[in-house]
FIPADO-940165 format. One record per residue (C-alpha): residue number from 0; x, y, z. Coordinates in nm, 4 decimals. Example, Ala and Ser with C-alpha at 12.3 -4.5 7.8 and 13.67 -1.06 7.14 Angstrom:
BEGIN
   i       px       py       pz
   0   1.2300  -0.4500   0.7800
   1   1.3670  -0.1060   0.7140
//
This chain:
BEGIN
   i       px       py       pz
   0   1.0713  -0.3323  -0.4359
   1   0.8413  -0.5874  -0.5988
   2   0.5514  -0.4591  -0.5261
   3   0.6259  -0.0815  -0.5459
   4   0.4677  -0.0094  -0.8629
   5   0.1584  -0.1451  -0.8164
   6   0.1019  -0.0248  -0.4544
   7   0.2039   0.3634  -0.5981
   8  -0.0337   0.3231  -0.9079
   9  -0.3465   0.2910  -0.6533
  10  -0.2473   0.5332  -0.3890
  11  -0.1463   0.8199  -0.6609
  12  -0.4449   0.7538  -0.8267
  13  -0.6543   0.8512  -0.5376
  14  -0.4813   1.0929  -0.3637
  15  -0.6070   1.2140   0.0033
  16  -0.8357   0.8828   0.0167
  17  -0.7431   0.6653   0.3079
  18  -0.6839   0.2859   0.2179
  19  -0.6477  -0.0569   0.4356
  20  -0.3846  -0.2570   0.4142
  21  -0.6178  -0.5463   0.2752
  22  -0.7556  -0.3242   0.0068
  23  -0.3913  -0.2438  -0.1191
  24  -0.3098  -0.6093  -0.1168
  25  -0.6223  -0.7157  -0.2663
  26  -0.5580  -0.4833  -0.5515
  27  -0.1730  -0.5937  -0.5840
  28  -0.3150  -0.9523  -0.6175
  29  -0.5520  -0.8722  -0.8779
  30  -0.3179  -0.6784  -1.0930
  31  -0.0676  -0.9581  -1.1264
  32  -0.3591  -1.2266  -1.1212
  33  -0.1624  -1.3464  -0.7848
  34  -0.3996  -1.6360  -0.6464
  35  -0.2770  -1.6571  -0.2424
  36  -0.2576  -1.3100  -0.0679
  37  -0.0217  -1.4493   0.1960
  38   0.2819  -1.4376  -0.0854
  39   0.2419  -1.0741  -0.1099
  40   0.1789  -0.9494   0.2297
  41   0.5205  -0.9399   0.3316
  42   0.6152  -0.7255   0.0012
  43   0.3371  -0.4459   0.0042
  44   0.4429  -0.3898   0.3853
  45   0.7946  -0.2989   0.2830
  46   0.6698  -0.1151   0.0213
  47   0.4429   0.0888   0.2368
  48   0.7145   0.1028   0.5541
  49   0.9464   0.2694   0.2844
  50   0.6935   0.4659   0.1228
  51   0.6151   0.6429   0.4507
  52   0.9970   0.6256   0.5906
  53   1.2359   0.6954   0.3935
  54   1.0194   0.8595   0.0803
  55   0.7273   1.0175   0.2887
  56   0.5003   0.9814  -0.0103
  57   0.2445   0.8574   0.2206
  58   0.0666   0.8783   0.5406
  59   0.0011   0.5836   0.8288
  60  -0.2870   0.6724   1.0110
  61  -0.2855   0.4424   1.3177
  62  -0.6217   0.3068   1.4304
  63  -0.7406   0.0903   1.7137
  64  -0.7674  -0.2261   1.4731
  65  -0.5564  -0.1212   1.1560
  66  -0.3774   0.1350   0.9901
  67  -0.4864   0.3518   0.6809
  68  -0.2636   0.4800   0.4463
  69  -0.2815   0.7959   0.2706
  70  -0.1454   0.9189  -0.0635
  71   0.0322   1.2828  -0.0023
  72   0.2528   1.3016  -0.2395
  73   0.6324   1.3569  -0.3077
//
């Protein structure tokens, strides 16, 4: 996964805090000094589908508008 280390480094850093999806892409971008969000969106929502699939190291909390996503652990 491309992404998978940065997207783990902020949600295990913060465990039990609930995150958008924009503020874990905004982060991604700014760690790798990406400048266009749209090249990473794709990435950080396979990281997060596998994270909470196949890993269930984290939580989706479905909203009206957007999901959260929540650090729980391995």
């Amino acid at each position: 996964m491309k992404y998978g280390r940065e997207v783990i480094s902020l949600l295990a850093a913060h465990p039990g805090r609930e995150f958008r999806f924009k503020e874990i892409q905004t982060y991604v971008c700014l760690t790798l000094r990406i400048q266009r969000a749209n090249t990473t969106k794709v990435g950080v929502q396979r990281v997060l589908s596998t994270l909470s699939e196949e890993t269930k190291s984290i939580r989706v909390i479905q909203g009206k508008r957007r999901n959260r996503y929540v650090w729980i652990g391995t």
